[in-house]
C-alpha positions in Angstrom: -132.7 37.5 27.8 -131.2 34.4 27.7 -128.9 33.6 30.8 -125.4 31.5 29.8 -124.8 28.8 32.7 -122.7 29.3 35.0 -123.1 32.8 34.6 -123.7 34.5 37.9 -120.4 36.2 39.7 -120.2 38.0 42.8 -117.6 39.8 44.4 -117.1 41.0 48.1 -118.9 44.5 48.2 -120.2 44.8 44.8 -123.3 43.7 43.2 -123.8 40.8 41.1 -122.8 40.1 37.8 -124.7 38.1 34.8 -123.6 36.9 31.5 -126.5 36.8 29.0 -126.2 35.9 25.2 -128.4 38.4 24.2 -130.7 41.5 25.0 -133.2 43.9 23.3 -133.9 46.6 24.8 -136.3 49.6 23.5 -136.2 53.1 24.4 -138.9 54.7 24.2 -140.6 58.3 24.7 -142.0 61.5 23.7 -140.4 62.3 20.1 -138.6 65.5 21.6 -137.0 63.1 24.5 -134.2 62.6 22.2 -135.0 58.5 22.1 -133.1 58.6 18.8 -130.1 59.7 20.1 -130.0 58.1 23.3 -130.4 54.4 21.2 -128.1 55.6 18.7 -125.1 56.3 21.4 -125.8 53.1 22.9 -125.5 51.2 19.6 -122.0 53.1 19.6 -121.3 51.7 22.6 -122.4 48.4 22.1 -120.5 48.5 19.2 -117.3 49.4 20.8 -117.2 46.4 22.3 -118.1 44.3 19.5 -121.1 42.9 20.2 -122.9 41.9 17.4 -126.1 44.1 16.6 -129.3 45.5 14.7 -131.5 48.4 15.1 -135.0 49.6 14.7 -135.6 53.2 15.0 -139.5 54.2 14.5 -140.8 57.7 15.3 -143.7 60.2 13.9 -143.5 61.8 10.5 -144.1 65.1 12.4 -140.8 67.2 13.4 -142.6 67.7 16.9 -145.5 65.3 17.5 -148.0 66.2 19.8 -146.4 65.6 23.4 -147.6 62.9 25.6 -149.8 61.4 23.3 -149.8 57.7 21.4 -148.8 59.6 18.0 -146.0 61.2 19.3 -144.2 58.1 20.4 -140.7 57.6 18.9 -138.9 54.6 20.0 -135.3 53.0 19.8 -134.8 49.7 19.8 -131.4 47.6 20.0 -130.5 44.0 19.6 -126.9 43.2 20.8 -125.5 39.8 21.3 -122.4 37.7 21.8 -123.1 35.5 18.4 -124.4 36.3 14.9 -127.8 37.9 14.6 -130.4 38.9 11.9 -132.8 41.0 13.5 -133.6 43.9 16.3 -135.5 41.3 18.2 -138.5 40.3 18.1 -140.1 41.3 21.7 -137.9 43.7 23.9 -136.6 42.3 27.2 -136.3 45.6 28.6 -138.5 48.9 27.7 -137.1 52.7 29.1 -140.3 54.4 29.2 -140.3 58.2 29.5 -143.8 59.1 30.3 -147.2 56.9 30.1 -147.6 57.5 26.6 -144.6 55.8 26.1 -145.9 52.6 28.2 -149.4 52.5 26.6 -147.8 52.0 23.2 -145.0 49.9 23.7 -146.3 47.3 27.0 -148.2 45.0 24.7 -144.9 44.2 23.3 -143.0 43.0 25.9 -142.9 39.2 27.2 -143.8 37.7 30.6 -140.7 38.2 32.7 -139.8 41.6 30.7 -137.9 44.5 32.6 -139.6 47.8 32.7 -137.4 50.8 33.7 -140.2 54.4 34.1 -139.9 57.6 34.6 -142.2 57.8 37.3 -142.0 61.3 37.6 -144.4 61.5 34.1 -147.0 59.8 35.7 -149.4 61.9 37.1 -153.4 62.3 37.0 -153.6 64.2 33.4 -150.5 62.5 31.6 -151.9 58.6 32.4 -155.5 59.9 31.7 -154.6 62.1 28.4 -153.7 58.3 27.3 -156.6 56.2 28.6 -155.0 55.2 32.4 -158.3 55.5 34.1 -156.2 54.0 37.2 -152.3 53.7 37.6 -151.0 50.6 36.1 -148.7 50.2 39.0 -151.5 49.5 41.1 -154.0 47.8 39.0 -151.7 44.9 38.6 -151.6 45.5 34.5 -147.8 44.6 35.0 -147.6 41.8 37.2 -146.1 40.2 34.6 -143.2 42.3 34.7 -140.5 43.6 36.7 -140.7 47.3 36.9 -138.3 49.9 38.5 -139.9 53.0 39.3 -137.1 55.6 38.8 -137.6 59.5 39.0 -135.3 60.4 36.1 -136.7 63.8 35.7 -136.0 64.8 39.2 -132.6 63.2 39.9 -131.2 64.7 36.7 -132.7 67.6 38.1 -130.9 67.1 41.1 -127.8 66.3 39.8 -127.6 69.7 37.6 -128.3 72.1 40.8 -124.9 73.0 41.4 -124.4 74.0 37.6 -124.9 77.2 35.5 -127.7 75.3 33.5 -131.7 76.6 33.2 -134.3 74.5 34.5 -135.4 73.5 31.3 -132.4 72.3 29.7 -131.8 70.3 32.8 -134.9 68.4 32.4 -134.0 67.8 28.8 -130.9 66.2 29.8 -132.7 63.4 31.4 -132.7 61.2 28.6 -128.8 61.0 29.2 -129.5 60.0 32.9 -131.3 57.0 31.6 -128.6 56.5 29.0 -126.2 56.4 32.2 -128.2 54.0 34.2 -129.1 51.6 30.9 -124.7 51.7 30.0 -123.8 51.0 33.9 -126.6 48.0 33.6 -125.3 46.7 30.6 -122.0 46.9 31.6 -121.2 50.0 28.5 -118.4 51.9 28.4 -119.3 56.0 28.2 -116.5 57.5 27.8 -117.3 57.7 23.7 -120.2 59.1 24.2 -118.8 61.8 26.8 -116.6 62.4 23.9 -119.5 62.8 21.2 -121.3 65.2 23.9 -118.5 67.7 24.3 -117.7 67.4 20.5 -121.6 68.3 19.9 -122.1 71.2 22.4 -118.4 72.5 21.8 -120.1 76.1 20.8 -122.0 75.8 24.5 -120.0 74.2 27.2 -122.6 74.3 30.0 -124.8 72.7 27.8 -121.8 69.8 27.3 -121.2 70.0 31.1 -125.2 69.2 31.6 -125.7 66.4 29.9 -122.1 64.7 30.9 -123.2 64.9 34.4 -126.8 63.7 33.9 -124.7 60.6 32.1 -122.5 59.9 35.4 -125.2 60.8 37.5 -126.9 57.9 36.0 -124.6 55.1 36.0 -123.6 56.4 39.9 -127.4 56.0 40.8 -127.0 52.2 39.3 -124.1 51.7 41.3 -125.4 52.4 44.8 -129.3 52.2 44.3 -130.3 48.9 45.8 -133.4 48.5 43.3 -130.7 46.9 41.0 -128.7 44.4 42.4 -128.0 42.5 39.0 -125.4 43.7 36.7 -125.7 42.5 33.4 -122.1 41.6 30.5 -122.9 40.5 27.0 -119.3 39.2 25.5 -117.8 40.2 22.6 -119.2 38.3 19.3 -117.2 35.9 17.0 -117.1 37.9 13.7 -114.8 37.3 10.9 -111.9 39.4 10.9 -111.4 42.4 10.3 -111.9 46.2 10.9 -115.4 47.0 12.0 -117.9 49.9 12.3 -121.4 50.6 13.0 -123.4 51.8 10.4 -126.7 52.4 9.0 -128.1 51.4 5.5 -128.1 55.2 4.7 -124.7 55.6 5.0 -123.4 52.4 3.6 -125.2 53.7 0.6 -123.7 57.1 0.3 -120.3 55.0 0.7 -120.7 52.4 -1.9 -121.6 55.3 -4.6 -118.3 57.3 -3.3 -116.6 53.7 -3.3 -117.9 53.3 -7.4 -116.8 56.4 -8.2 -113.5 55.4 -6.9 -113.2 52.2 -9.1 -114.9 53.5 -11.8 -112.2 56.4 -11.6 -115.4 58.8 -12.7 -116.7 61.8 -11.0 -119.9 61.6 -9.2 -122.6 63.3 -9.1 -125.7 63.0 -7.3 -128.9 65.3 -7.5 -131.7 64.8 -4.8 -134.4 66.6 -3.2 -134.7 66.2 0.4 -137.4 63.4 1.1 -137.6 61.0 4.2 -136.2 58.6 4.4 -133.5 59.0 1.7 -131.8 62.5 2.6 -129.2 61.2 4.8 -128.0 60.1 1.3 -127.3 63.5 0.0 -126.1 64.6 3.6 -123.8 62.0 3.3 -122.1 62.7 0.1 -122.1 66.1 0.4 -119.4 65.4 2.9 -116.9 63.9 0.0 -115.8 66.7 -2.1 -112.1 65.2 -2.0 -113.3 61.6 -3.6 -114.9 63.7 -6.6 -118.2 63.7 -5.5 -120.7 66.4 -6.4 -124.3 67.3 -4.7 -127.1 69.5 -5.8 -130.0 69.9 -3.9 -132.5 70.9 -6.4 -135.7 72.9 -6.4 -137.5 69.6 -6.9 -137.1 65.8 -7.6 -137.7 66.6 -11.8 -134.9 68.8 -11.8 -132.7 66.7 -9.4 -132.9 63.5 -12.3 -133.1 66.3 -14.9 -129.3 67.1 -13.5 -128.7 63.6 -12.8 -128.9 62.6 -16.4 -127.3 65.3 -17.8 -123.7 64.7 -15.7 -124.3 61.2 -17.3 -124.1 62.9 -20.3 -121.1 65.1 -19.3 -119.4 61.6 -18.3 -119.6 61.4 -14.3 -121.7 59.0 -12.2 -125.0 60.3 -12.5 -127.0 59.5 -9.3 -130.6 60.5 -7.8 -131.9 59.9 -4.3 -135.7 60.0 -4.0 -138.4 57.6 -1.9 -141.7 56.5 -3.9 -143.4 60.0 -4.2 -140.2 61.1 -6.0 -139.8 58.1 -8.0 -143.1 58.4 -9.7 -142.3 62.2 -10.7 -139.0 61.1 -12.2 -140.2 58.4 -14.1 -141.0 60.4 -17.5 -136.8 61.3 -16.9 -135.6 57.9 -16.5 -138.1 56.8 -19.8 -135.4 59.8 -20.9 -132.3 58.0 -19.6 -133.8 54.5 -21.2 -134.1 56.1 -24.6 -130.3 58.2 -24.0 -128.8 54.6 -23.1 -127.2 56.6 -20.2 -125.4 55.0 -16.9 -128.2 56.4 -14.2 -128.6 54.9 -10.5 -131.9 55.7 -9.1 -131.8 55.1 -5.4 -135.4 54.1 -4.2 -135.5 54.0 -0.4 -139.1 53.3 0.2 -141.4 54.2 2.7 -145.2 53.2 3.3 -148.2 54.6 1.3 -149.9 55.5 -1.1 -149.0 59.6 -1.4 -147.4 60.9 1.5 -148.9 57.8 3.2 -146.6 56.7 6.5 -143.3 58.4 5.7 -141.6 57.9 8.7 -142.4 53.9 8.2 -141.0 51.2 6.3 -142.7 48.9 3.5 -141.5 47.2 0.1 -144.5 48.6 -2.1 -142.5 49.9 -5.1 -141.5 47.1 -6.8 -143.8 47.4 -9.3 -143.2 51.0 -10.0 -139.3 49.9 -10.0 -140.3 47.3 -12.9 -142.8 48.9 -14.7 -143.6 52.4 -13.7 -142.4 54.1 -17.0 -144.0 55.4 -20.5 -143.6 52.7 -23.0 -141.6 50.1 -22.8 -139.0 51.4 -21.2 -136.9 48.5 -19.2 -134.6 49.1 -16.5 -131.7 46.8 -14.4 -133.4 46.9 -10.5 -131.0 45.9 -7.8 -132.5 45.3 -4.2 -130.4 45.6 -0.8 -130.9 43.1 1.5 -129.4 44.4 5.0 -127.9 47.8 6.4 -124.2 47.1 5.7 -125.6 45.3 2.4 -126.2 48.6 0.9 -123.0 49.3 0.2 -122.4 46.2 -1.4 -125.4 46.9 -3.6 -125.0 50.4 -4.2 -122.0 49.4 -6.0 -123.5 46.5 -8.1 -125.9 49.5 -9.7 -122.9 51.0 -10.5 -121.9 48.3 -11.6 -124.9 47.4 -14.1 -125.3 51.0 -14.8 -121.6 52.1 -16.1 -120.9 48.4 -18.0 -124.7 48.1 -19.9 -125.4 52.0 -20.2 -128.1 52.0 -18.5 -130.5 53.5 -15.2 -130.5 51.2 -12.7 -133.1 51.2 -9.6 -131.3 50.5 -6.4 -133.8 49.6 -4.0 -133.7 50.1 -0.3 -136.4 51.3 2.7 -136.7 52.9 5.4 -135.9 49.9 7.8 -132.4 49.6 6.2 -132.2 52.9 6.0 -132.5 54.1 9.6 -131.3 50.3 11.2 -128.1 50.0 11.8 -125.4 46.6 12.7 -121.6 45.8 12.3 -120.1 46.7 8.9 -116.8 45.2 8.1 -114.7 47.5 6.2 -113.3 45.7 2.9 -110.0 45.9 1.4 -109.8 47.8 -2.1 -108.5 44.6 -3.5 -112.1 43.2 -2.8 -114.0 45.6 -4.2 -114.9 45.2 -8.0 -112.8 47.5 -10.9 -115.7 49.4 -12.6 -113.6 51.6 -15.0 -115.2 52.0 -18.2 -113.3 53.4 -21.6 -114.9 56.4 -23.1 -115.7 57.0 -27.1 -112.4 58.1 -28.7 -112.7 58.2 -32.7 -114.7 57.0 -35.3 -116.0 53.5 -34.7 -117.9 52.9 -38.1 -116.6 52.9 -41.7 -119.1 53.9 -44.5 -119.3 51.9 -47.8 -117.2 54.7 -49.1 -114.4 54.2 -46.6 -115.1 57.4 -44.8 -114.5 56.5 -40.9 -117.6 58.3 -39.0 -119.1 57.6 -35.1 -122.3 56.1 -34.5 -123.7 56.8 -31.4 -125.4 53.8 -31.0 -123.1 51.3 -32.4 -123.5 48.5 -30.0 -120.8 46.4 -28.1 -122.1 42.7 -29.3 -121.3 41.6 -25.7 -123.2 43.9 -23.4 -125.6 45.6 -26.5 -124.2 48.9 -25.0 -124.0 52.0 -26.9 -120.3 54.1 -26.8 -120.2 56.8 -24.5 -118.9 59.7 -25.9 -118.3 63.0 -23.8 -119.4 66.7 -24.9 -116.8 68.3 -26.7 -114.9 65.6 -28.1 -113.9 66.5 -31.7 -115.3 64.3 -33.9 -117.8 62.9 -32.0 -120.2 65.2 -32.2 -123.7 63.3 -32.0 -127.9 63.9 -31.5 -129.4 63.7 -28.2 -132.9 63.8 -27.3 -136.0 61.8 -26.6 -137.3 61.5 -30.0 -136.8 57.9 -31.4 -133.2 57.3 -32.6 -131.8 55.0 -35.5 -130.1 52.1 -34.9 -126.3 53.0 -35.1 -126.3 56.3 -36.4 -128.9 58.0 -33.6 -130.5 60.0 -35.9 -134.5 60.9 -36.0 -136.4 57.8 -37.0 -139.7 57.3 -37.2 -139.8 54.0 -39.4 -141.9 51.4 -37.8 -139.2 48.5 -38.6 -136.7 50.5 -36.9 -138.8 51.4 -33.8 -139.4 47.8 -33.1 -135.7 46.7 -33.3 -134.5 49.4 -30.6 -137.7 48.6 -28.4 -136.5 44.9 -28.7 -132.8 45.9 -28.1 -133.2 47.8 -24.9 -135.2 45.0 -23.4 -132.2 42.4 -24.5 -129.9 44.8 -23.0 -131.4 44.4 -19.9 -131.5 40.7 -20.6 -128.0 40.7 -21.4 -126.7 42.1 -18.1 -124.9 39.1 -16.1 -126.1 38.5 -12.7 -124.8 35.9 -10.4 -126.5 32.8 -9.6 -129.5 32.6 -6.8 -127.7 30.8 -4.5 -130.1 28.7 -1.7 -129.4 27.7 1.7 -130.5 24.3 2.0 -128.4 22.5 5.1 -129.8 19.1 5.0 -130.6 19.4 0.9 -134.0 17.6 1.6 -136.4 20.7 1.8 -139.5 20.7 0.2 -140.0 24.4 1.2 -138.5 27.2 -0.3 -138.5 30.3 1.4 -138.2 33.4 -1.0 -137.5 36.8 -0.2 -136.3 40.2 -1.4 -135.0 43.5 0.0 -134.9 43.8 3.9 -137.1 41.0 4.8 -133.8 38.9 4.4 -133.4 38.9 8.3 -136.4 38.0 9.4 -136.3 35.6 7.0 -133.0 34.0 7.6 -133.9 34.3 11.7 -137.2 32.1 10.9 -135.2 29.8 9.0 -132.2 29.2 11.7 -135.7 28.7 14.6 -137.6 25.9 12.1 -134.2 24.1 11.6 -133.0 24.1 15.2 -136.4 22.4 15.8 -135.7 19.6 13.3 -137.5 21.0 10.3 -135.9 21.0 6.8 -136.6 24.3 5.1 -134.7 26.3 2.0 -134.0 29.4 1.7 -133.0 32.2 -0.9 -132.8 35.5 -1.3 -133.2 37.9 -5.1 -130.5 41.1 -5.2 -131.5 41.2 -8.9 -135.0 41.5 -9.8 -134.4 43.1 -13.2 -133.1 40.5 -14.7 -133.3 37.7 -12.7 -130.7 35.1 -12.2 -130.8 32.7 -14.9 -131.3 29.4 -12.4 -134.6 31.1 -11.0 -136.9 29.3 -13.0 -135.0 26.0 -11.9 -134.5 26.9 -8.3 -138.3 27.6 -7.9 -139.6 24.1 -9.7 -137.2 21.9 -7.4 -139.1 22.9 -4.3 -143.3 21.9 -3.7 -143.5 24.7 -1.9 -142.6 28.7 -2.2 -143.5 30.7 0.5 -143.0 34.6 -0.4 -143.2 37.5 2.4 -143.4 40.4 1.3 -144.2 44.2 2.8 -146.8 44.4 0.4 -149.7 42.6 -1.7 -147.6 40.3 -2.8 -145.5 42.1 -5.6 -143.2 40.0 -6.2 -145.5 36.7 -6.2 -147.5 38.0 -8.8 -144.1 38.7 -11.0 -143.2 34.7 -10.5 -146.7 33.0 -10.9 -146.9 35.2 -14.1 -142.8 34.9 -15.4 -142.3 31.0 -14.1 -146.0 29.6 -13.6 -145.2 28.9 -10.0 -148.1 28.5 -7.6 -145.9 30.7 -5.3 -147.4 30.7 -1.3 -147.7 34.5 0.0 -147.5 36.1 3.0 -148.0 39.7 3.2 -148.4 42.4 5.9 -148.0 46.5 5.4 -147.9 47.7 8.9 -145.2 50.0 8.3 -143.2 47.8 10.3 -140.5 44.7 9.7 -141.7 41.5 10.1 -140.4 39.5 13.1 -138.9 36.3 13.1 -141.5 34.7 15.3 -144.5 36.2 13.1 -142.5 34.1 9.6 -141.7 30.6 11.6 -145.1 30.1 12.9 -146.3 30.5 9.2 -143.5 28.6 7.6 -144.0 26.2 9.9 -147.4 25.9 8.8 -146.8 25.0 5.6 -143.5 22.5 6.2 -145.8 20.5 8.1 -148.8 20.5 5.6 -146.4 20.1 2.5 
């Protein structure tokens, strides 16, 4: 926590009060202490009062992880500041433990100087030992390092509950909310939202509302008069650019920018998904948007959910699928389908670690290859990449984009980092956003040698190599469909080898074809001999690295792909005017081995697959590594 100057005020009986420019701060605890949604209503908060902020949710792949145990740890962590920021921190500066499990796994973390908040109520003989305490770490001097507040939350929410009509066991349930209370009074956070959100949520059981709103005040009374805190602490307000904001998570900025490209596009949509972690917050999303035209189908299984995705493309809508990399790889003989139909398809990817079911719950950028290659013959596709939470929507709607002008699937990458982290999202105007309509097939488009006026299915526009998209039904434009190889123009059955080549050549220049901006780089001083490269989410981290090596007097580029299929058309000149590209990826170096082998670049790698984002610290001390040795 970094303290402003001049920042300590007291006033005559009341505690005293510190402005910082920014905190993290990590919640953390067994997966059923409701760590999710304790963070998630103090991003709310945070965001009510316009701090900027990212997020970092990690917790088990199992719906009820063994309790007390290092598995079974799910965490929350928050970064909220008075000034533009990339990142949910890199080291927390305060950790809300719930039980010893919770400090094992997340202490190594924390800086000298960090705050520790525990529920010392959890630590007991068997809960520290079921962990590997052989002694308590309040009295070994393990965290001398830190300042740590020993607070029974399970018993004062307890305590606080007696008077009301609540079992036992709910009571002690409601103790995450205690914490919430004490962390919002210490942070200066307003809870009147989230008393709000609590009565909205347990409307059907009122005593269950009543519970948890008292374990709330209870909390922020007990850091009003305990003396164990006698700082307050006020992060002010950020200067964003203006406009009407929200918090929101990469997940739903998705399911927004699809509703947002049907709108513009002035097409129905339709999206069919199979629920897979961590992409079915898309289809919960849009199945909330009936009114905008939107139609979901949860399917048996992800073949039939691309199965119906392609066919409302054929009807004319949107057609959309939602999937992570299990899913992708059982639709890819269906989007080889949608290649051959020349359909509009968007294939949302938001990928999770592996290989198989792998980490699920965890993030990683391993299916880029899949994304460019992972089909049956050659088979090209457009692939689009998000770069941020609030960036998905933005992206979402560029594959709509590509998808509904070139007639084509589009692979929309995201992961489970953007997925599930959340920050500021400004809301745009319509005029801002991009008009996507596209004109259906109407008549006859081709005139025989006879003069007889017939339709060709795949009669190409000489701009965009797009076929005409006729809908089922339309007199006159009655047509084959099917997987079997098609004629040039006149979609019928071919199987002459002349005439194979020419369409295998023309969906590749299709994908060629489609115009993508510029790579634009970031270059302040423009004497950088160091590029730094990225794709996908690692764009904070990146960025955050970046702002750290140039602050310290080092020159360094940087840039950042959306479109990885095709690239921009400067990339070959962007990469040979640096000595040095330095690549990080979540991966073995995916997207290095697509450069080296595409632009004959001696591209510098840095790759990790933890499951977890890279931190800003982790990518300066490497970049700065190879500034100073370029």
């Amino acid at each position: 926590m970094n303290e402003s100057a001049g920042s300590v005020a007291e006033q005559p009986g009341t505690k005293q009060i510190r402005q910082l420019d920014h905190v993290v701060i990590r919640f953390a605890g067994d997966s059923g202490d409701g760590m999710q949604l304790t963070g998630d209503r103090f991003t709310s908060e945070t965001a009510q009062l316009g701090n900027d902020l990212s997020t970092l949710p990690n917790f088990p792949a199992e719906i009820r992880a063994p309790a007390g145990t290092l598995p079974g740890v799910s965490s929350f962590q928050l970064h909220f500041a008075d000034h533009d920021i990339l990142t949910p921190g890199d080291e927390p500066d305060v950790l809300v433990a719930m039980n010893p499990a919770a400090l094992k796994a997340n202490v190594g973390d924390l800086p000298a100087g960090a705050t520790i908040i525990v529920n010392i109520d959890e630590f007991g003989k068997r809960p520290m030992a079921k962990v590997g305490y052989t002694a308590s770490p309040f009295e070994d001097g393990s965290l001398a390092d830190f300042t740590v507040h020993e607070v029974p939350l399970t018993s004062m929410t307890v305590g606080a509950l007696e008077e009301l009509d609540v079992a036992k066991r709910d009571a002690v349930r409601a103790k995450n909310m205690f914490a919430l209370g004490l962390i919002s009074w210490l942070y200066s956070r307003p809870v009147e939202s989230t008393i709000a959100f609590i009565e909205r949520k347990f409307a059907a059981r009122p005593e269950i509302a009543r519970a948890n709103v008292a374990a709330i005040k209870a909390g922020w009374a007990y850091g009003e008069t305990t003396e164990g805190f006698a700082v307050r602490y006020e992060v002010k307000p950020a200067k964003l650019a203006a406009g009407n904001y929200r918090n929101i998570t990469g997940n739903t900025a998705l399911a927004y920018g699809l509703v947002a490209a049907g709108v513009q596009s002035k097409l129905p949509v339709f999206l069919g998904a199979y629920p897979i972690t961590p992409a079915s917050d898309i289809l919960h999303e849009l199945s909330k948007h009936k009114r905008f035209g939107v139609t979901t189908f949860q399917a048996e299984d992800e073949i039939a959910a691309v199965g119906a995705a392609v066919g409302a493309s054929y009807g004319g809508a949107l057609g959309i699928t939602s999937t992570s990399g299990p899913g992708v790889a059982l639709k890819s003989e269906t989007i080889s389908l949608a290649v051959a139909l020349e359909l509009p398809l968007v294939i949302v990817d938001v990928q999770r670690a592996g290989p198989s079911t792998g980490l699920p719950t965890k993030t990683e950028q391993a299916d880029l290859n899949i994304a460019l290659y992972g089909r049956h013959g050659e088979a090209p596709v457009a692939v689009v990449a998000a770069s941020s939470p609030s960036d998905c929507f933005h992206a979402a709607i560029e594959a709509s984009r590509i998808a509904l002008k070139y007639r084509t699937p589009v692979i929309l990458l995201s992961d489970g980092y953007l997925a599930n982290g959340s920050e500021p999202w400004r809301l745009p105007e319509i005029s801002e956003l991009p008009n996507l309509e596209v004109a259906y097939a109407d008549g006859p488009n081709h005139t025989l040698p006879d003069g007889e006026e017939v339709f060709w299915p795949y009669k190409r526009d000489p701009e965009t190599l797009a076929r005409p998209w006729a809908i089922p039904g339309t007199p006159g434009l009655e047509h084959r469909i099917g997987g079997l190889e098609k004629k040039d123009g006149t979609g019928d059955i071919s199987y002459d080898p002349a005439n194979h080549d020419l369409m295998v050549r023309t969906r590749a220049a299709r994908i060629e074809a489609i115009e993508v901006p510029d790579l634009d780089v970031e270059d302040p001083d423009g004497d950088a001999r160091v590029l730094a490269l990225g794709w996908g989410s690692t764009y904070g981290p990146i960025g955050a690295a970046c702002r750290k090596l140039r602050a310290n007097g080092h020159s360094i580029a940087q840039a950042h792909l959306r479109h990885l299929a095709p690239m921009p058309a400067n990339l070959g000149k962007v990469l040979a005017a640096y000595d040095k590209v330095i690549i990080p990826e979540m991966n073995l170096g995916q997207l290095s081995t697509v450069l080296r082998a595409r632009f004959l670049v001696d591209t510098v790698g840095y790759q990790q697959v933890r499951g977890l984002p890279f931190t800003s610290t982790e990518l300066e001390s490497v970049f700065e590594e190879v500034v100073k040795n370029v």
